[in-house]
C-alpha positions in Angstrom: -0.2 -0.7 2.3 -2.0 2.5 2.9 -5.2 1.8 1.0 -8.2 -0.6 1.1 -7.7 -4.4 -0.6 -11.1 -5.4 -1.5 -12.2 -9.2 0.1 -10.3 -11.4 -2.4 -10.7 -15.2 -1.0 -11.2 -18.2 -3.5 -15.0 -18.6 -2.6 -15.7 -14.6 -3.0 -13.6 -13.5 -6.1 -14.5 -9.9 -7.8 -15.8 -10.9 -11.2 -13.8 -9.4 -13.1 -13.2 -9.0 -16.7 -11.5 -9.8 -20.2 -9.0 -6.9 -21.4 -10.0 -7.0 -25.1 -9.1 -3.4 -26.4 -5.8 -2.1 -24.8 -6.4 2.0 -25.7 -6.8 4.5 -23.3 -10.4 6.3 -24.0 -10.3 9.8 -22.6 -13.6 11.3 -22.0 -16.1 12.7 -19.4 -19.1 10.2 -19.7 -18.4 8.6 -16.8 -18.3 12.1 -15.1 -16.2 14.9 -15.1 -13.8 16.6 -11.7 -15.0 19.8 -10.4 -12.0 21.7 -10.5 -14.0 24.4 -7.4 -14.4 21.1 -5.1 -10.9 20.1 -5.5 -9.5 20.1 -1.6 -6.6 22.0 -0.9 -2.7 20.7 -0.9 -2.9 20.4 2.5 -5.7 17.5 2.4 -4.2 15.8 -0.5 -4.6 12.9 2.1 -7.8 11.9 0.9 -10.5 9.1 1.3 -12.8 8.1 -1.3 -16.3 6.3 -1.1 -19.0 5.3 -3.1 -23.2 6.4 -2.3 -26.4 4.8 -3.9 -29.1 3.7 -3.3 -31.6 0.8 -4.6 -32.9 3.6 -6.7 -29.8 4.9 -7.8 -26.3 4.9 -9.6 -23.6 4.0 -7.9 -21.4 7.4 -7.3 -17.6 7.5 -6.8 -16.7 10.3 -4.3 -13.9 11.7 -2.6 -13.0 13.9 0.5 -10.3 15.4 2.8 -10.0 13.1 5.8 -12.0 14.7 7.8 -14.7 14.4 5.8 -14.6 17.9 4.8 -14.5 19.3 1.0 -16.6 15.9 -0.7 -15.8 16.0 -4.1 -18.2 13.6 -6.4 -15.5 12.5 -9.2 -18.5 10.4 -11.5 -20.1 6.8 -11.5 -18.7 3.7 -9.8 -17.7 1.5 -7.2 -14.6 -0.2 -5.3 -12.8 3.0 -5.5 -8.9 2.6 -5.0 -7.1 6.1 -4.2 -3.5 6.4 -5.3 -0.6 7.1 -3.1 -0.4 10.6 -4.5 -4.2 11.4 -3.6 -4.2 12.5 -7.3 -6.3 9.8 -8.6 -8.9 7.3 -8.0 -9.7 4.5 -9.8 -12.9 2.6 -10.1 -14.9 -0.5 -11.1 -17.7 0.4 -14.1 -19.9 -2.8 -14.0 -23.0 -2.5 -11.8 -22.8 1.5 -11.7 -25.3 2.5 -13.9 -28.8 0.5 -15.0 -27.4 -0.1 -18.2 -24.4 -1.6 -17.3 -23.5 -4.2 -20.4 -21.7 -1.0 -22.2 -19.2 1.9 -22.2 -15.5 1.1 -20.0 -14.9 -1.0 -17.3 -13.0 0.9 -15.3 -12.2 4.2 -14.3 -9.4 6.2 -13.2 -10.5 10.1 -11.9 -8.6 12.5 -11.4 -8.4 14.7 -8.2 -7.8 18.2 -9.2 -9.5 18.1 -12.6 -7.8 16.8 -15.3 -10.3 14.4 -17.6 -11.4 11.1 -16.9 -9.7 8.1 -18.7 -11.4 5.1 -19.5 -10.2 1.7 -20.4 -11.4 -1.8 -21.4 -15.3 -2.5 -22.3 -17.7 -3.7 -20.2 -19.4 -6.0 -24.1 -16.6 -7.8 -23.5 -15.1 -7.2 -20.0 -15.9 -6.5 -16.5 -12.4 -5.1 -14.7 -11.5 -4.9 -10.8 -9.0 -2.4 -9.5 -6.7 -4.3 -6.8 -3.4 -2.4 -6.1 -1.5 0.6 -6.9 2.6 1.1 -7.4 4.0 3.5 -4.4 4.7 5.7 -7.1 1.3 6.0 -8.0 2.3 5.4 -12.0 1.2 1.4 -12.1 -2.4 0.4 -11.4 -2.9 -3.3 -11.3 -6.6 -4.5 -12.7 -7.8 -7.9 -12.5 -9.7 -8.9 -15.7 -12.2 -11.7 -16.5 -13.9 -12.5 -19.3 -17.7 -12.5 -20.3 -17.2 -15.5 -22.2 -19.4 -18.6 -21.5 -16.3 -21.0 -22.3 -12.1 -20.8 -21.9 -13.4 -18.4 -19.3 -10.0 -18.6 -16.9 -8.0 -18.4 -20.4 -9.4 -14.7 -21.5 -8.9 -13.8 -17.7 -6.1 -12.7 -15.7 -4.3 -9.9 -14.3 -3.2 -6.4 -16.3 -1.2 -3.6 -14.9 -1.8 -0.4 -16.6 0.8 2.8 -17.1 -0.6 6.0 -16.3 2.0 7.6 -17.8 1.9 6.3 -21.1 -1.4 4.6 -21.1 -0.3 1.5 -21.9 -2.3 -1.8 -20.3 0.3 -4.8 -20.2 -1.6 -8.4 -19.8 1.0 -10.2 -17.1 -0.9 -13.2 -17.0 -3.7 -15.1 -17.8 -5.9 -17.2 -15.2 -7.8 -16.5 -12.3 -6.3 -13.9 -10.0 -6.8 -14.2 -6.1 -5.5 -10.7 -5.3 -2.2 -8.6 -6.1 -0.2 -6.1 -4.2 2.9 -3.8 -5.6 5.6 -4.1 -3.0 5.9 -0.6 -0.4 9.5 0.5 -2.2 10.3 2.4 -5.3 11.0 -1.3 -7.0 7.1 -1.1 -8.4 7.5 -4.6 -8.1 4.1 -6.7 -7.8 3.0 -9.8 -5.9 -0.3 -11.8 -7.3 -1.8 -14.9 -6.7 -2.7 -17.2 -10.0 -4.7 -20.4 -10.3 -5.1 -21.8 -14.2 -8.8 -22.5 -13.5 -11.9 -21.1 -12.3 -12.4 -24.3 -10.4 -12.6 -23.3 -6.7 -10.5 -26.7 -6.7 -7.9 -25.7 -8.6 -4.0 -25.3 -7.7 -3.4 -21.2 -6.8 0.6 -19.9 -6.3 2.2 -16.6 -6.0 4.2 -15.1 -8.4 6.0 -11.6 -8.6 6.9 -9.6 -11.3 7.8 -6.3 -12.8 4.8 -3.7 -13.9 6.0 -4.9 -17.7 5.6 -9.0 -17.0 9.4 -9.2 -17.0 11.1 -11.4 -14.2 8.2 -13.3 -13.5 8.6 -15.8 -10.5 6.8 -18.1 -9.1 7.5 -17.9 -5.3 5.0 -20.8 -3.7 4.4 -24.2 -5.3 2.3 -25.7 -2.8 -1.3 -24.7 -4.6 -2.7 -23.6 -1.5 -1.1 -19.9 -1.2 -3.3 -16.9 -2.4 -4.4 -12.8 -1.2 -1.0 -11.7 -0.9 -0.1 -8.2 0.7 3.3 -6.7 0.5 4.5 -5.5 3.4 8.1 -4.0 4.3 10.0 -7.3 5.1 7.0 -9.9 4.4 4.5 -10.7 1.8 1.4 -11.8 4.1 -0.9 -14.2 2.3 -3.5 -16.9 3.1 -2.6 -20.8 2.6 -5.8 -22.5 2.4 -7.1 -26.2 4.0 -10.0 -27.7 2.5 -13.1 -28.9 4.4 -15.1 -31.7 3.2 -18.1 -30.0 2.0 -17.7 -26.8 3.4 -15.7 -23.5 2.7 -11.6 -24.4 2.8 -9.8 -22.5 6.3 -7.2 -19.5 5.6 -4.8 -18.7 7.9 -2.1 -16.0 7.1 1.4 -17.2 6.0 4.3 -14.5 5.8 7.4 -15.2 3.1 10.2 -13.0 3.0 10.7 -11.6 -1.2 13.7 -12.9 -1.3 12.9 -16.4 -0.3 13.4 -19.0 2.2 10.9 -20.6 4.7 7.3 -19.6 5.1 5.9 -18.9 8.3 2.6 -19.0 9.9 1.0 -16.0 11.7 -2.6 -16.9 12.3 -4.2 -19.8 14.2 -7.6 -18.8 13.8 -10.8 -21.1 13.8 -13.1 -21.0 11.0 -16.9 -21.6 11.9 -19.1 -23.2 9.0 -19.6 -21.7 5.6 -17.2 -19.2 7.2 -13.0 -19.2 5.4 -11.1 -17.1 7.6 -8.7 -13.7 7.6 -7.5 -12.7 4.1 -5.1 -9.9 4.7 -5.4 -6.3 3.7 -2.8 -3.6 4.8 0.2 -4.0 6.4 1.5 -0.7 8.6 4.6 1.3 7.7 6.7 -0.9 10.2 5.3 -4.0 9.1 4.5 -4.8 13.2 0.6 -4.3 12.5 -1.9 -6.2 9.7 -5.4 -5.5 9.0 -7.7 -8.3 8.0 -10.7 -9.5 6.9 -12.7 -12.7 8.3 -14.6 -13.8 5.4 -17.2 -16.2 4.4 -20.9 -16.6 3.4 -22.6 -13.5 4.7 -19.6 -12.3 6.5 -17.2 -9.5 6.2 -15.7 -8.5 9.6 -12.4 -6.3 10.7 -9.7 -7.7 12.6 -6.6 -6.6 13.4 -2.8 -8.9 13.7 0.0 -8.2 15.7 2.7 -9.6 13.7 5.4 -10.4 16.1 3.0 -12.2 17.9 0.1 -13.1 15.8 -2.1 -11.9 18.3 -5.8 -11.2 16.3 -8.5 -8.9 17.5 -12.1 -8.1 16.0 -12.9 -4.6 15.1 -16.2 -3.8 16.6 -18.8 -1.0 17.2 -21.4 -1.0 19.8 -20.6 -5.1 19.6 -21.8 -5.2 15.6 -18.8 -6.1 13.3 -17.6 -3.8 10.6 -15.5 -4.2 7.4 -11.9 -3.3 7.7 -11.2 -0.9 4.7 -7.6 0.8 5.3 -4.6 1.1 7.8 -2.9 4.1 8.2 1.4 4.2 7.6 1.8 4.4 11.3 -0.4 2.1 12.3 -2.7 3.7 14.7 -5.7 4.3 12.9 -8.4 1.8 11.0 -11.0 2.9 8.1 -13.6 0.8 8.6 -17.3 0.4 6.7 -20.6 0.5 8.8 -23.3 -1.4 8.4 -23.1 -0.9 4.7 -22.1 -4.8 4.2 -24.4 -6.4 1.8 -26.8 -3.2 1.6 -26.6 -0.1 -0.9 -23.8 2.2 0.0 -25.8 5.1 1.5 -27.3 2.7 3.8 -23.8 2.4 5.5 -21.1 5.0 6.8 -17.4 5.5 6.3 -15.4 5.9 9.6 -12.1 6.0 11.7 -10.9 4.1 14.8 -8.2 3.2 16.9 -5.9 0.0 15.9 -7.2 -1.5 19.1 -10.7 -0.5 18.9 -12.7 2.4 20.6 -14.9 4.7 19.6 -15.1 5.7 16.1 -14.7 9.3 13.7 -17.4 9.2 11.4 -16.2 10.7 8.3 -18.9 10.0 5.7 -22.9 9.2 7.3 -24.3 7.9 4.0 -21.8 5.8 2.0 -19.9 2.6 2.2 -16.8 1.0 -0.1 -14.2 3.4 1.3 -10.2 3.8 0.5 -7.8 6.1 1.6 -4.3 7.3 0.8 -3.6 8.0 4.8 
């Protein structure tokens, strides 16, 4: 709940790739922790970001919340920082010019310990999507670079950083996966058999090890699910005769019973609707993300009402990128959408809007651990 869910509706899925080899490859080509730059205990709370420019690699970077003590941790994008601020893992594929080769994902370390590396990018592209409370489980989506039985070699892996092990928990295409806010480590994901933007999705929840899997929704439509601490929020989608299908956000309780609707939103053209992101500590407050062709705007939900509002600054819309545990505070992206990361800015602002922190001037694709 407390960091960023990247945009993961049916008509802008991360490509994401195949797990082929299932070893943990410790080493420092992707870039090594500077032990000197590490912040101290007391801003373990940390955000991370990505710079670049059209010229440049992607870079992974990470800094107290404040801004202060920025730490570059190596090559990447769609950083994801743990719960315990002592990680951050990262998407491989796109961050370098020769991108085909090496691991497809990253996970840093924040006070200096060496990189590990898993999967590779011949085979695989990999997407990080949620991390256990505990910080121990990371869950990665995976697709494969095949030309053919593509949604068959894809799926969703969750991997141990304890033991390094990488469990496949199911094969398909994954729309989004969120561990649930407890000790449980519990995880939620959405599944459709097919890469067919036509094809039947459903939730599912299972242990970190693919033991008690359930499905939880059999209606085809239900995908983007975020674990809150009494609901799961997710999107159930309508289709529109040739045009992007509407989401609205649907809240299920774990344990079962009737699903309710929280959204009523209207979807212009070419345009989806919210896919939800965070949910507070209380569960009362839900960050989104209105999503569609060449959009990707902030807007918080009220959940005992359903009440939405749209995040914006100096009236330009900005992407929602984190919620903080008590529910005050918003990370948002500027004006980095669709640009290279420099070309945007990482900042902070009140649930209802206002005027925002700037914590980072040149860099866009932020997370946080707040």
């Amino acid at each position: 709940m407390l960091s960023k869910a990247r945009p993961r509706g049916r008509a802008l899925a991360l490509a994401t790739g195949l797990l082929v080899s299932l070893a943990v490859l410790p080493s420092a080509r992707a870039g090594e922790a500077a032990p000197d730059l590490v912040p101290p205990p007391r801003h373990r709370s940390l955000v991370a970001y990505v710079t670049g420019t059209d010229r440049s690699s992607s870079a992974v970077w990470v800094a107290a919340l404040d801004g202060s003590y920025p730490q570059r941790l190596g090559v990447g994008g769609e950083p994801l920082v743990s719960p315990s601020g002592l990680t951050v893992a990262a998407a491989l594929f796109g961050a370098t010019a020769n991108s085909e080769q090496g691991p497809s994902l990253a996970i840093y370390s924040t006070v200096g310990e060496p990189v590990r590396e898993y999967l590779s990018l011949t085979t695989a592209t990999a997407t990080p999507l949620a991390w256990s409370e505990d910080s121990r489980y990371l869950a990665v989506s995976f697709m494969s670079n095949a030309l053919t039985n593509i949604a068959r070699q894809s799926g969703l892996a969750v991997i141990d950083t304890q033991t390094g092990a990488v469990t496949t928990i199911t094969h398909g295409q994954i729309y989004g996966a969120s561990f649930a806010p407890d000790s449980s480590d519990r995880l939620v994901f959405a599944r459709s058999p097919s890469t067919v933007l036509s094809a039947p999705t459903n939730l599912y929840t299972s242990m970190p090890d693919g033991s008690a899997l359930r499905q939880i929704t059999r209606d085809g439509r239900s995908l983007d699910p975020t674990w809150g601490p009494r609901y799961i929020a997710y999107d159930r989608e309508r289709p529109r005769r040739n045009d992007a299908s509407v989401f609205q956000i649907w809240l299920r309780s774990p344990s079962g019973g009737n699903a309710r609707r929280l959204t009523d939103l209207p979807a212009r053209p070419l345009v989806s609707g919210l896919v939800p992101l965070a949910f507070s500590g209380s569960g009362s407050r839900l960050l989104a993300e209105y999503e569609g062709q060449d959009t990707s705007e902030a807007w918080t939900v009220r959940v005992g009402s359903g009440r939405t509002h749209r995040i914006t600054v100096r009236g330009q819309p900005v992407q929602g990128a984190g919620l903080s545990r008590d529910g005050s505070t918003l990370l948002i992206d500027e004006k980095g959408f669709e640009g290279p990361p420099s070309q945007g800015r990482v900042a902070s602002i009140p649930f209802a809007g206002g005027r925002p922190r700037v914590l980072v001037a040149h860099g866009s694709q932020a997370s946080w651990n707040r």
